[in-house]
C-alpha positions, 0 to 999 in steps of 0.5 A: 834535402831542403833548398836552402842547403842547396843554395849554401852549397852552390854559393860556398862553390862560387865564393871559393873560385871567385875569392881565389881568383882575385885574392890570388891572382898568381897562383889562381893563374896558374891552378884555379882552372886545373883545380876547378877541374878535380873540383868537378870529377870528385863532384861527379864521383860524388855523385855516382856514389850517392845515386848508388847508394840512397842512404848516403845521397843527403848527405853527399848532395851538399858536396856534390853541388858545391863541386860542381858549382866550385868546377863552374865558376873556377873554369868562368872566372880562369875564361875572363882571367885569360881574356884580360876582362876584369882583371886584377890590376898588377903594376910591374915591379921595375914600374913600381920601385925600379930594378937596381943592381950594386955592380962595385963594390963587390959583396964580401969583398974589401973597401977602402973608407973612400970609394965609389959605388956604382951599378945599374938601375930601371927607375921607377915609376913614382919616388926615388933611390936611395944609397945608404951607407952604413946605415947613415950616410944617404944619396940620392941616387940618379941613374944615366941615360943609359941605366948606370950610376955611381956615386963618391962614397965614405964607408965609416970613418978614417981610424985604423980602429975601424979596420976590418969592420962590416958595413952594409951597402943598400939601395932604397926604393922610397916615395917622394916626398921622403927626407933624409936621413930617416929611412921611411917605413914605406921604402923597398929595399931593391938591393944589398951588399956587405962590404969589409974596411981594408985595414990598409985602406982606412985613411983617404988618399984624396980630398974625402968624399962626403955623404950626402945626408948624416944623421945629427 
């Protein structure tokens, strides 16, 4: 068997626990060492195959060095994975686009047309939230020291025609330099809610509260 298909082997072995292991760092996590393992047993199998049978051994040398090649260099890169060396940089989620959840109104459940919405919510690192109501009205959504928000909402308009209507209640993560009202196309939704106009409830009893940013 020439050297050149030797050193093909050997490098498509390497290459595939290299790639997997910083495209995927996840599951590569998880699977690349266990893997890597059943990589080098079935090269080995491989191998007492073609040492037994001399018709078959150019032909099964090409697996059998990329088996172990691809055993080698999982179980290398799973050692420095578990060591923290050249790790691929992963920011937490909570970090990245905070963590919020929609405490009132409940899910499913009814809404007069002025209401308040409030939760908790993790900042994020970078950017800002976003309540969007009805998929027009926005605020601006700062959470207290102690993670809780809520904030004076209008759910459609004051109509008995809008009685029993669906409207949905999300919270954006987006970047900082977004302006409503146009929800931008790097924004996270973190989290969602669909809320019911009480058909008994569509007139404010109050002084309105108003959205904060309406399209027009």
């Amino acid at each position: 068997m020439g050297i050149t298909i030797r050193i093909m082997a050997a490098a498509c072995g390497v290459a595939v626990a290299v790639a997997w292991g910083y495209s995927d760092s996840d599951l590569s996590d998880k699977y690349l060492g266990p893997v890597s393992l059943f990589a080098g047993f079935a090269a080995l199998a491989l191998l007492v195959v073609s040492l037994s049978n001399k018709s078959t051994q150019s032909r099964l040398m090409p697996f059998v060095i990329a088996g172990f090649s691809l055993m080698t260099a999982g179980l290398a890169v799973s050692l420095v994975r578990q060591t923290g060396v050249a790790t691929p940089a992963r920011t937490p989620l909570a970090v990245s686009y905070g963590m919020v959840h929609i405490n009132h109104p409940v899910d499913g459940g009814f809404t007069p047309t002025c209401t308040t919405v409030s939760g908790t919510a993790i900042p994020p690192g970078a950017g800002k939230l976003w309540l969007v109501v009805g998929g027009t009205g926005v605020h601006d959504l700062r959470p207290a020291h102690d993670g809780t928000w809520k904030v004076p909402v209008r759910v459609g308009v004051e109509d008995p025609r809008d009685a029993d209507h669906d409207y949905d209640v999300k919270v954006y993560w987006v970047p900082g330099h977004a302006t409503p009202p146009a929800v931008p196309a790097e924004a996270q939704l973190l989290d969602e809610i669909f809320v019911v106009k009480d058909p008994a409830k569509t007139a404010c009893a109050a002084a309105e509260p108003t959205n904060t940013h309406t399209p027009g």
